[in-house]
VEXMI-389767 format. One record per residue (C-alpha): x, y, z; residue in three letters. Coordinates in steps of 0.25 Angstrom, whole numbers, padded with zeros to 4 digits, always signed. Example, Ala and Ser with C-alpha at 12.3 -4.5 7.8 and 13.67 -1.06 7.14 Angstrom:
VEXMI-389767
+0049-0018+0031ALA;+0055-0004+0029SER;
This chain:
VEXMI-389767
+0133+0119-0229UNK;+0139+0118-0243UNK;+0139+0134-0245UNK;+0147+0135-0230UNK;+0158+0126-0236UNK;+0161+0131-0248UNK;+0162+0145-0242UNK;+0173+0139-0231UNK;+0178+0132-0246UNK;+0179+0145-0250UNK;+0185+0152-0240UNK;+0195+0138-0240UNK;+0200+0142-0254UNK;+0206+0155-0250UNK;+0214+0149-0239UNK;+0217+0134-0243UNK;+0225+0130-0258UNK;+0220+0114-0255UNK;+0218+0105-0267UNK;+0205+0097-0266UNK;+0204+0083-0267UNK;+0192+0072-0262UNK;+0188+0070-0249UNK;+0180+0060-0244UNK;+0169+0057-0232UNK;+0163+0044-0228UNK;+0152+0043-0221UNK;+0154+0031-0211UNK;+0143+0019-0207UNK;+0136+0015-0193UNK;+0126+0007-0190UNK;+0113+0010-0180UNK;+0104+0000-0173UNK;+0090-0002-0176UNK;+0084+0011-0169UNK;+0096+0020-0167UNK;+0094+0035-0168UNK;+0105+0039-0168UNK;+0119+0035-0179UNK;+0134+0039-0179UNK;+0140+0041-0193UNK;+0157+0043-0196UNK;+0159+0053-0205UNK;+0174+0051-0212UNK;+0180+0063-0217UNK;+0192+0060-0226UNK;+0200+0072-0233UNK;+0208+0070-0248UNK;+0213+0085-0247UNK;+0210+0098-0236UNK;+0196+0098-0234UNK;+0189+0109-0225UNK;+0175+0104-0227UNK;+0164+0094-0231UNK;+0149+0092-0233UNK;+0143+0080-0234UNK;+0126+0077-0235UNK;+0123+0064-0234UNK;+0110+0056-0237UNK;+0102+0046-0227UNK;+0095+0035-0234UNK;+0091+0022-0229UNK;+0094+0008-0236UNK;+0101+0016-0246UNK;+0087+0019-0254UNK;+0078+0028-0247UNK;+0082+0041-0241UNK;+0080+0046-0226UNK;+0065+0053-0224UNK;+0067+0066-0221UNK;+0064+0064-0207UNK;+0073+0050-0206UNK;+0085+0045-0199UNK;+0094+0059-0200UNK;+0091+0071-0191UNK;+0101+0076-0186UNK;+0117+0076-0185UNK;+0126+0078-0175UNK;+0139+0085-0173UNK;+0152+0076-0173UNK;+0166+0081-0173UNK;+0169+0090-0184UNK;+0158+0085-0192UNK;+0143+0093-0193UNK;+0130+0089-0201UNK;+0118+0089-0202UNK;+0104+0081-0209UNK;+0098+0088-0223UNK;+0084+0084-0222UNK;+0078+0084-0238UNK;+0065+0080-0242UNK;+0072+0068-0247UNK;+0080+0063-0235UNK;+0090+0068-0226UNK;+0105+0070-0228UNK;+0116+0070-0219UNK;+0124+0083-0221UNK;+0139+0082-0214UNK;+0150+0091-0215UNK;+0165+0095-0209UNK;+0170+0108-0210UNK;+0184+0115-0205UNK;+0179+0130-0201UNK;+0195+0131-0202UNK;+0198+0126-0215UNK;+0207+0117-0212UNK;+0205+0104-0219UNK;+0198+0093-0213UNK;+0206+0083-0207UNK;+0205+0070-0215UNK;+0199+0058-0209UNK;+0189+0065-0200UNK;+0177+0057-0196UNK;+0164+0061-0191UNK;+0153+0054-0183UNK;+0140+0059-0187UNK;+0130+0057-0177UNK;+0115+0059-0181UNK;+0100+0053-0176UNK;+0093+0042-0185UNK;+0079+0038-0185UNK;+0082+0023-0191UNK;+0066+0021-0192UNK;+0063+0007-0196UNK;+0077+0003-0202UNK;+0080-0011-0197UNK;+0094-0017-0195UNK;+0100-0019-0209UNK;+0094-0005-0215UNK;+0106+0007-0218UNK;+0105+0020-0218UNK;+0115+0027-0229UNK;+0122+0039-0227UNK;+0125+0044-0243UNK;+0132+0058-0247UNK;+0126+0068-0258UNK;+0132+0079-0256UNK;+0149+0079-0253UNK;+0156+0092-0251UNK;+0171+0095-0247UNK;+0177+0108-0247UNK;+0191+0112-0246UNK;+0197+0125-0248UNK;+0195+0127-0262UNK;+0182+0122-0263UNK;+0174+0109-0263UNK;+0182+0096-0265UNK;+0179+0082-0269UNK;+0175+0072-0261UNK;+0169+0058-0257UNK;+0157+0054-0246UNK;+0157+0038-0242UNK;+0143+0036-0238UNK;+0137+0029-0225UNK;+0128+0021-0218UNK;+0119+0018-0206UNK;+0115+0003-0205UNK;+0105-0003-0196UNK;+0109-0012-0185UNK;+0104-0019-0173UNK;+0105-0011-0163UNK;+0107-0012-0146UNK;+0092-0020-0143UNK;+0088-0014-0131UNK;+0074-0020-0124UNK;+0063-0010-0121UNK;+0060-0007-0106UNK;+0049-0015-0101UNK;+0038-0010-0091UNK;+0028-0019-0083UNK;+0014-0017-0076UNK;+0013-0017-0065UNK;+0028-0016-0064UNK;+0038-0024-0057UNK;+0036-0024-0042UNK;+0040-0033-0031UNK;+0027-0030-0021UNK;+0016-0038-0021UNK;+0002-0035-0031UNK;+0012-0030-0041UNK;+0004-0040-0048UNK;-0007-0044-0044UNK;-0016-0057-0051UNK;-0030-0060-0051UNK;-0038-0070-0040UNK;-0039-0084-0045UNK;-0052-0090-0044UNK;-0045-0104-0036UNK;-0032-0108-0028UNK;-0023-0111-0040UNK;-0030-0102-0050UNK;-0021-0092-0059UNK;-0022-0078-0063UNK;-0012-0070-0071UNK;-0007-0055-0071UNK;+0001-0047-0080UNK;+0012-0039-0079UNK;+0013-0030-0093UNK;+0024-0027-0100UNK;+0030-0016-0109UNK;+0042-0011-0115UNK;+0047+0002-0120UNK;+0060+0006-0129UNK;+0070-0004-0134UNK;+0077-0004-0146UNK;+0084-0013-0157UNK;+0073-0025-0155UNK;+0078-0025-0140UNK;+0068-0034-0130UNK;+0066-0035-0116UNK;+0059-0048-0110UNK;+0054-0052-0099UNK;+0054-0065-0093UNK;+0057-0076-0082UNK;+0045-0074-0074UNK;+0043-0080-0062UNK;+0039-0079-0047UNK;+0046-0073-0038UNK;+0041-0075-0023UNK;+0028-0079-0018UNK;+0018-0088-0025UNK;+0008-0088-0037UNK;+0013-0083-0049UNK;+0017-0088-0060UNK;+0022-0086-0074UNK;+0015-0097-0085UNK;+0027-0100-0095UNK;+0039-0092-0098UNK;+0037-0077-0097UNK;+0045-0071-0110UNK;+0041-0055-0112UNK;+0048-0047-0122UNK;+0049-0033-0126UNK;+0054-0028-0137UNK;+0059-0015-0140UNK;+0050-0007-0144UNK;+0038-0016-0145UNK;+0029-0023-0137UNK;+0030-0035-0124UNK;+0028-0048-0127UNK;+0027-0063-0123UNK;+0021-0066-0134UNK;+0008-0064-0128UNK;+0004-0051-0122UNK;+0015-0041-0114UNK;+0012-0045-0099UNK;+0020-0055-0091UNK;+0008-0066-0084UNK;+0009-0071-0070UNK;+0000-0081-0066UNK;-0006-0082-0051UNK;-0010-0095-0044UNK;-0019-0093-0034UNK;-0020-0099-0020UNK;-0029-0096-0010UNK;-0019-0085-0004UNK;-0013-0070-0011UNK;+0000-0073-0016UNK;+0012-0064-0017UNK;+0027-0063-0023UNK;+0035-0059-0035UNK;+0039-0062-0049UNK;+0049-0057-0059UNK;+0052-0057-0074UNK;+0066-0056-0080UNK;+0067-0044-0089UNK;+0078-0043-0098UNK;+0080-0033-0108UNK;+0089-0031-0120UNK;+0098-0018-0117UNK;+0109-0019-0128UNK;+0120-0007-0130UNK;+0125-0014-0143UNK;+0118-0022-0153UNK;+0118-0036-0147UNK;+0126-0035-0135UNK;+0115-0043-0129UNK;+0114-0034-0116UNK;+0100-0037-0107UNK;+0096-0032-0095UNK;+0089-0041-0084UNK;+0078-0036-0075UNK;+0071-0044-0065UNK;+0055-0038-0063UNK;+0046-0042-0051UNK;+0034-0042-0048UNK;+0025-0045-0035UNK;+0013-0051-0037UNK;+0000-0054-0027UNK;-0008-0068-0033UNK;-0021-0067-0023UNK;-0027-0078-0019UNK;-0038-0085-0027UNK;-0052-0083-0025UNK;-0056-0094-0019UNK;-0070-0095-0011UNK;-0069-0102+0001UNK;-0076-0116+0006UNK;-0086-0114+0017UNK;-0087-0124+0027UNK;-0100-0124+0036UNK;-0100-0128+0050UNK;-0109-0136+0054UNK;-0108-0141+0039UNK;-0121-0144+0031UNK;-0130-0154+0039UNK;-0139-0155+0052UNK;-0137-0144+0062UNK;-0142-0140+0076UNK;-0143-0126+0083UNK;-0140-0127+0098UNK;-0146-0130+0110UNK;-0152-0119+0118UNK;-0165-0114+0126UNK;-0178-0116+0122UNK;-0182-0103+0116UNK;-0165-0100+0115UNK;-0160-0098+0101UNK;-0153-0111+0094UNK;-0142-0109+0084UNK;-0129-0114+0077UNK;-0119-0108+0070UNK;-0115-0109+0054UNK;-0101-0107+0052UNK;-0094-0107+0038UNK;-0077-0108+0035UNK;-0073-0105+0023UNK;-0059-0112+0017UNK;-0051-0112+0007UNK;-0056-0099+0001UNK;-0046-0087-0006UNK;-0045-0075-0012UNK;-0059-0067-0013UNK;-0066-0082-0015UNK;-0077-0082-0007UNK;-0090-0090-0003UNK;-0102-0089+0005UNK;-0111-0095+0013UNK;-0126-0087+0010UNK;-0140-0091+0008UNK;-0143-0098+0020UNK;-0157-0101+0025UNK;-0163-0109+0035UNK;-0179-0109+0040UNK;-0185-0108+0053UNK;-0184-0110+0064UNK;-0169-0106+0061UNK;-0165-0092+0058UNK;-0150-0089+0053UNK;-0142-0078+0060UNK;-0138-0069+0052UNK;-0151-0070+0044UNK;-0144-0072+0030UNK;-0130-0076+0033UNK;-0121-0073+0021UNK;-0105-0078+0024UNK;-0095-0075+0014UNK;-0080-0082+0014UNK;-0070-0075+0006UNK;-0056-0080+0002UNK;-0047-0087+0013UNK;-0055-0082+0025UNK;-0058-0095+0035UNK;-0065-0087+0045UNK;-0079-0095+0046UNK;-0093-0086+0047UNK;-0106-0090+0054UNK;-0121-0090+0055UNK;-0130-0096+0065UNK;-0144-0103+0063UNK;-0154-0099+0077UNK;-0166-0106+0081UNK;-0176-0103+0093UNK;-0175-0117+0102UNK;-0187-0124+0104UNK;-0192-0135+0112UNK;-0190-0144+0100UNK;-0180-0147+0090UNK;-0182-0138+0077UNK;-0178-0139+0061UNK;-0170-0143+0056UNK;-0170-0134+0045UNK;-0161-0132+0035UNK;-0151-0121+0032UNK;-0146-0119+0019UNK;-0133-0112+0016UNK;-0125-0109+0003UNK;-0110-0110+0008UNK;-0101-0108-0003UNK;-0111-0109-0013UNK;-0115-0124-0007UNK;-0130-0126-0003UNK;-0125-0130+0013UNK;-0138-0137+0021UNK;-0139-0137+0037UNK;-0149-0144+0045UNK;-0153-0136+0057UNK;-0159-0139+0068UNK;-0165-0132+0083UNK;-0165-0141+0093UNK;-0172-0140+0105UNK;-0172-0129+0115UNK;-0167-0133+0128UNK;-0177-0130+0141UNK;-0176-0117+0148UNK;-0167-0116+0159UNK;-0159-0106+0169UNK;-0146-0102+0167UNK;-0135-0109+0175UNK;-0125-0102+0185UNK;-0111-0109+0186UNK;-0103-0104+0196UNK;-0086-0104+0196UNK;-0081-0111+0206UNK;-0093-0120+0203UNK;-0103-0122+0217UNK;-0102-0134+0227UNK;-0108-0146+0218UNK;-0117-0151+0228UNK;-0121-0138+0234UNK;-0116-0144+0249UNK;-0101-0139+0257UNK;-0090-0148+0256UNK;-0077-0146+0258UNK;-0073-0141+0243UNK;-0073-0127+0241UNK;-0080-0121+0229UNK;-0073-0109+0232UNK;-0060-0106+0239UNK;-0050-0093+0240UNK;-0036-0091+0240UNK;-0030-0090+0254UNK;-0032-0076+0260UNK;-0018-0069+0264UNK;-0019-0066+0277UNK;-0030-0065+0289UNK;-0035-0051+0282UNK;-0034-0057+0269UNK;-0046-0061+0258UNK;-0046-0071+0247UNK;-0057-0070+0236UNK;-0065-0079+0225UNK;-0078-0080+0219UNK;-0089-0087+0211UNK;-0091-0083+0197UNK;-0104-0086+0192UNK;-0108-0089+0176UNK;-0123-0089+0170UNK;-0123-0099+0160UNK;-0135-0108+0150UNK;-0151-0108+0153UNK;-0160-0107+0143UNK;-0171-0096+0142UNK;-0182-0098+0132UNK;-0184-0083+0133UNK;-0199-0084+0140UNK;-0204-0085+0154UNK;-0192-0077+0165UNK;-0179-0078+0160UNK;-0170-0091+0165UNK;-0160-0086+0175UNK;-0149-0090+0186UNK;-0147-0081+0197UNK;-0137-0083+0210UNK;-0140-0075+0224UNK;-0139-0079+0238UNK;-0124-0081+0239UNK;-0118-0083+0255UNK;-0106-0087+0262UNK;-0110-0097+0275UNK;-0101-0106+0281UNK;-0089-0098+0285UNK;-0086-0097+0299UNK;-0075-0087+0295UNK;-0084-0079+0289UNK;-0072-0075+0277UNK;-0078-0079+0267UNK;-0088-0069+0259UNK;-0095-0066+0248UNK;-0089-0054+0242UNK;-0097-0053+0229UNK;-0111-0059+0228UNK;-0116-0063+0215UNK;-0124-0055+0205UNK;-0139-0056+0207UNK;-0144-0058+0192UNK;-0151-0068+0188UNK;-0145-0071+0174UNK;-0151-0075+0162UNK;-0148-0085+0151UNK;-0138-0082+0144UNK;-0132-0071+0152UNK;-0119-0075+0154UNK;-0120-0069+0169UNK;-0109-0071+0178UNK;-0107-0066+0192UNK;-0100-0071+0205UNK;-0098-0072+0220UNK;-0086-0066+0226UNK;-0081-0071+0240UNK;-0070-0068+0250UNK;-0062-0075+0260UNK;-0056-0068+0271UNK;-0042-0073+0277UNK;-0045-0083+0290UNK;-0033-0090+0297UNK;-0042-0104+0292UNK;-0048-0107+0280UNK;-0062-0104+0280UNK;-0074-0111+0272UNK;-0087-0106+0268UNK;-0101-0110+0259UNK;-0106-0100+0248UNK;-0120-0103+0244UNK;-0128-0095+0232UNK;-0142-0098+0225UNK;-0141-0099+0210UNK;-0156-0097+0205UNK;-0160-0102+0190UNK;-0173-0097+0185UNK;-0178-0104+0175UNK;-0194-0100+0168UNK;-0194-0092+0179UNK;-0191-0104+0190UNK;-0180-0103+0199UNK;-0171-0114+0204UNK;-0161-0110+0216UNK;-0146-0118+0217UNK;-0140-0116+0230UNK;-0125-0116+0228UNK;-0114-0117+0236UNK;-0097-0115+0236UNK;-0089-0121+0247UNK;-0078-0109+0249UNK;-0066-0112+0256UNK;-0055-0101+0259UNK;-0041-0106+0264UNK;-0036-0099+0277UNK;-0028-0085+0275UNK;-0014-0085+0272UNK;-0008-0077+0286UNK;+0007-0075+0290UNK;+0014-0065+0301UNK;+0021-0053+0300UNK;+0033-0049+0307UNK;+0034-0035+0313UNK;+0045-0030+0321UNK;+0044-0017+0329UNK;+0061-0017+0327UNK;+0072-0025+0324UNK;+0084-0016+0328UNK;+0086-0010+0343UNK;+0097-0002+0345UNK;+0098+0001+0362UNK;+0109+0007+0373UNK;+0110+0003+0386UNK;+0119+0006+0398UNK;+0131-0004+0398UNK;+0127-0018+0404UNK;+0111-0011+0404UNK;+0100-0020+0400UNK;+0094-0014+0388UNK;+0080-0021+0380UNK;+0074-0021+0366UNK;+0064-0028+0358UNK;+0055-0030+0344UNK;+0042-0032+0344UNK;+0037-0042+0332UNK;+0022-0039+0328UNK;+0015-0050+0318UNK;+0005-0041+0310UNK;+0003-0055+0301UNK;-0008-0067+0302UNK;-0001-0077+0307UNK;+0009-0079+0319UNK;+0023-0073+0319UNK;+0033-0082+0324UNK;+0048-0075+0328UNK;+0058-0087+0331UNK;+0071-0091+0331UNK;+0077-0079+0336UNK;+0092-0079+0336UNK;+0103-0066+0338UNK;+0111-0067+0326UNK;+0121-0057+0334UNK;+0121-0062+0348UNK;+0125-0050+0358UNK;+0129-0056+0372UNK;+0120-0042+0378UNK;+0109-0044+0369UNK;+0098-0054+0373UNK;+0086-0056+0364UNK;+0070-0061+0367UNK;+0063-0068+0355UNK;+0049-0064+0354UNK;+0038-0075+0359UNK;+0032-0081+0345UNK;+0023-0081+0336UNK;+0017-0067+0337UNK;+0004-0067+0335UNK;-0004-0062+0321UNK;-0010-0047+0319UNK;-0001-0042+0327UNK;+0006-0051+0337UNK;+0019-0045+0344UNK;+0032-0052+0350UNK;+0044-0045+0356UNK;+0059-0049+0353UNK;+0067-0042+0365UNK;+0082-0038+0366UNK;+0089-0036+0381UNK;+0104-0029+0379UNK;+0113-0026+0391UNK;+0120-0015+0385UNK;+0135-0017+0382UNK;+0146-0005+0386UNK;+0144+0009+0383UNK;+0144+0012+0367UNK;+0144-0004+0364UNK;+0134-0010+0355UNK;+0128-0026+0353UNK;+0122-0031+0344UNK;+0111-0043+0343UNK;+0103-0047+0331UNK;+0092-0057+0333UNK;+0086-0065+0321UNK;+0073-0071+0321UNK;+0062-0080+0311UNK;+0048-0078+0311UNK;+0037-0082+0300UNK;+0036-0070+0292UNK;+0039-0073+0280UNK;+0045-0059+0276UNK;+0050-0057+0290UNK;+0060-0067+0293UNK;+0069-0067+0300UNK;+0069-0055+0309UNK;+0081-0048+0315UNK;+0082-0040+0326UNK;+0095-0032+0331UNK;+0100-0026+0345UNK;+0111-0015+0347UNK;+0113-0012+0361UNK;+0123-0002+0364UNK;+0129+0003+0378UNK;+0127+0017+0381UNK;+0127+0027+0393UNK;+0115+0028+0398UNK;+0115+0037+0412UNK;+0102+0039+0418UNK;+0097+0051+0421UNK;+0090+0052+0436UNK;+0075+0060+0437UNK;+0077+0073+0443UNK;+0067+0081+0449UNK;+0067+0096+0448UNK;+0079+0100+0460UNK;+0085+0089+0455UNK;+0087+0094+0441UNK;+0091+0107+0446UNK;+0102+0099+0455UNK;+0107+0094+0442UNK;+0107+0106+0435UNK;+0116+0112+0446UNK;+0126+0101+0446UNK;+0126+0101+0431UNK;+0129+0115+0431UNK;+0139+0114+0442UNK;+0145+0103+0434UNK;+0148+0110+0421UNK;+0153+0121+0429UNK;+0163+0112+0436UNK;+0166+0107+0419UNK;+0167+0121+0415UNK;+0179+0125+0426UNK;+0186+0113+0423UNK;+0186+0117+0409UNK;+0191+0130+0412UNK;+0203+0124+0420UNK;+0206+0114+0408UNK;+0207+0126+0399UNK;
């Protein structure tokens, strides 16, 4: 660099005549925070004569004793205005070399400054340390050669810079849904656990932190946060609330899963300028799930711990009672048991090695039995011994008695006369059959029920046959459906029936239905006659109005007698009465005959007649004739008469020389029509 200017020196000595006199530069002073990279130098140019050029190196050293490292703070430097340079590494240090240089050569203009731009590595400097810019090589130039002249040095001080707070990560991180955390079973209702959410930071600079604090539930239940909660993270370094990085949430167990939220505050320091105290505030959350505890259940034994029966059944039949355990209170994955059971002859235990496990808050109860084989005399007791829930539980057991053999039983619905005998209370009845051709139905249903088979000898059974209507002098009332022939056994559950039928009669009817019920028991039979009393009401009947027409439309010769009439047919099963006749329009020709009443059922008829002496020719009258009956949908009933007059000539019977005679005349007569014609035209 210092041959190139003092060949533009020499090329300025032929051109310019300037004296030279001292020039001066001074090197400016900044100040960088604690891990800057970067720092701004002014560089002040100030001219005592013409000047076309300068050169200025410039060494590095730190605390004004110890020069840079070769590979230290300098490395490289950037362009500003009219200003160049560059960094000199040495083995020594490094120097800042800077020039400014008119390719014109024209003078440089006084009172120029320069802002040099250039990376630093500050390393471990601390606030307080300075950094010293120092000259040890000055050159100016001018026309006529190099010139005198002065370099004010400059610094670099370490200052407190912006403080900025790492950025923090969490795991598991923040989430609202629930099992975003997730704690530990408690062994009891009110038990704790704990879980963590860990905590990390990354970047930050000038001793900036980040804390995170505030923490608290949310929603929901269970959780809570022991003491006050005060993270911190430091730029740079490690999380810490002066015990470990996590933030700790504590669980209180019930007996149910619990479920909500929780959040911390996070504030972290994000300053654009030393001290201007800037922080930004986040909110983090969290949902958790706090299962329930782990408590095993308390079983209840029913019947509890003491003297105990089977039941009561046949000789021979097997005995038993049932062992039924309710757990309470129980949570989580808790559990209990009730296991190791045992009990001796003549007792057996169904299942064989009954094992029942209650886990957590289930209250649905479980079951064993204990059997025996009834005897004719009382059995055990004998002890059964149980673990339930770990307790050594004791029962009593006892067989009692078989009862003696017997039949089963047959139970009839409607139940059978008590005392076997007809009375006047029916055991059965049936709705009122609708009309004569009508029917009604009911029945018996039959049920097998108890006995007791010892399972030797013939089986115990009941059996029904010989089932028979008497006593109905109608004879509408049948059986429609006998009962099933089996003879059913103990413990069947058989059921069959009698079905029966009532035909319609104008009076209620009665009638006796008898069966045989025959219970075998060790192979002897024993026959109960049964009875019902039936009783079936008479059958609902009515008429039934039919009418062969209701309008008649006739012509008569004026002042002629002319006739009409309606027949009325009841094809219902009861009496059809027609009354109270009355013309609504009352024509002085028309004359009217109500029919004779009641008409008689299934197919009774009556006649209502019309007489009309015909009015003049083309005239019409008119009667309408209302009457009532008993139908219920047909009443009343209206009839109407138009009689009109007409000309009607009768025409005489002719023989067959007659006809010929009255073809003539005809013939002769049109002939006499036609010249008549003629002569009109």
């Amino acid at each position: 660099m210092r041959t190139t200017h003092k060949l533009l020196a020499g090329a300025c000595a032929l051109l310019c005549s300037v004296g030279a006199s001292a020039q001066s530069v001074t090197i400016g002073s900044t100040s960088v925070g604690v891990g800057a990279t970067t720092a701004s130098i002014p560089v002040t140019f100030t001219a005592g004569a013409s000047v076309v050029s300068y050169q200025i190196d410039v060494n590095i050293t730190r605390g004004g004793v110890s020069p840079i490292a070769p590979n230290g703070q300098v490395t490289r430097v950037n362009v500003d205005g009219t200003c160049s340079g560059n960094a000199i590494s040495t083995a020594t240090g490094l120097a800042l070399r800077f020039t400014d240089i008119d390719l014109n050569n024209d003078p440089l203009v006084s009172g120029t400054t320069c802002n040099l731009t250039f990376p630093l590595d500050v390393g471990n400097l601390t606030v307080g340390d300075t950094i010293t810019l120092t000259p040890n090589f000055t050159e100016f130039n001018d026309a006529g050669g190099a010139v005198m002249g002065t370099v004010t040095p400059g610094t670099i001080s370490i200052a407190a810079g912006p403080a900025v707070g790492p950025t923090v990560t969490y795991t598991p991180a923040p989430n609202a849904a629930a099992g975003t955390v997730t704690f530990g079973a408690a062994g009891s209702i009110g038990g704790t656990t704990t879980s963590n959410v860990g905590v990390a930071g990354a970047g930050g600079q000038n001793s900036g932190t980040t804390t995170i604090d505030q923490c608290a539930l949310a929603t929901g239940t269970g959780v809570s946060f022991p003491g006050a909660t005060n993270m911190v993270c430091t730029a740079g370094g490690s999380c810490t609330d002066g015990m470990d990085a996590n933030l700790t949430a504590t669980c209180t167990a019930t007996n149910a899963a619990q479920t909500g939220t929780f959040t911390c505050r996070e504030r972290r320091q994000n300053e654009t300028a030393p001290g201007d105290g800037t922080i930004v505030e986040t909110t983090q959350t969290w949902g958790f799930t706090c299962p329930a505890a782990n408590v095993a259940p308390t079983i209840t034994p029913a019947p509890a711990a003491g003297p105990v029966s089977t039941s009561v059944v046949g000789q021979g039949q097997t005995s038993s009672t049932t062992f039924s355990f309710t757990p309470s209170g129980g949570s989580g994955t808790g559990s209990a048991s009730v296991n190791g059971c045992s009990i001796a002859a003549p007792f057996s235990l169904v299942p064989a090695n009954p094992n029942l496990t209650f886990t957590g808050s289930g209250t649905m109860a479980q079951t064993f039995q204990v059997q025996c084989t009834a005897g004719a005399a009382a059995q055990g007791p004998q002890n059964l011994t149980c673990s339930v829930g770990g307790v050594n539980t004791v029962w009593a057991v006892t067989c009692p008695a078989g009862l003696p053999v017997a039949a089963p039983n047959m139970n009839a619905t409607p139940a059978e006369d008590a005392d076997d005998t007809v009375d006047a209370t029916a055991e059965v009845t049936f709705a009122a059959p609708v009309g004569l051709a009508g029917n009604a139905t009911s029945s018996i249903a039959l049920a097998v029920t108890g006995g007791i088979d010892d399972g030797a000898g013939a089986a115990e059974t009941v059996a029904i046959s010989g089932c028979a209507i008497s006593n109905n002098a109608a004879a509408n009332i049948t059986i429609t459906t006998q009962p099933a022939g089996t003879a059913f056994g103990v413990g069947s559950n058989g059921a069959t029936s009698i079905g029966l039928r009532c035909n319609g009669n104008a009076a209620a009817t009665t009638a006796e239905l008898r069966c045989n019920v025959t219970q075998s028991a060790n192979g002897t039979p024993a026959v109960d006659a049964r009875l019902w009393d039936i009783a079936c009401p008479a059958a609902i009947t009515a008429p039934e109005y039919n009418g062969s027409a209701d309008t008649f439309t006739v012509q008569g010769q004026p002042g002629n007698l002319v006739v009409a009439q309606s027949t009325i047919t009841n094809t219902g099963d009861a009496p059809l009465t027609v009354t109270g006749c009355t013309a609504t329009t009352d024509a002085a020709g028309i004359t009217f005959t109500a029919p004779n009443s009641p008409i008689a059922i299934n197919g009774g008829t009556g006649t209502l007649s019309f007489s009309c002496t015909a009015p003049g020719l083309n005239q019409t009258i008119t009667e309408v004739v209302t009457c009532d009956t008993n139908d219920a949908d047909e009443n009343p009933v209206t009839f109407t008469m138009n009689c009109t007059g007409a000309n009607l000539l009768p025409i005489p019977a002719v023989g067959g020389l007659g006809k010929a005679l009255m073809a003539a005349l005809i013939i002769g007569l049109g002939l006499i029509g036609l010249g008549l014609r003629r002569q009109a035209v």
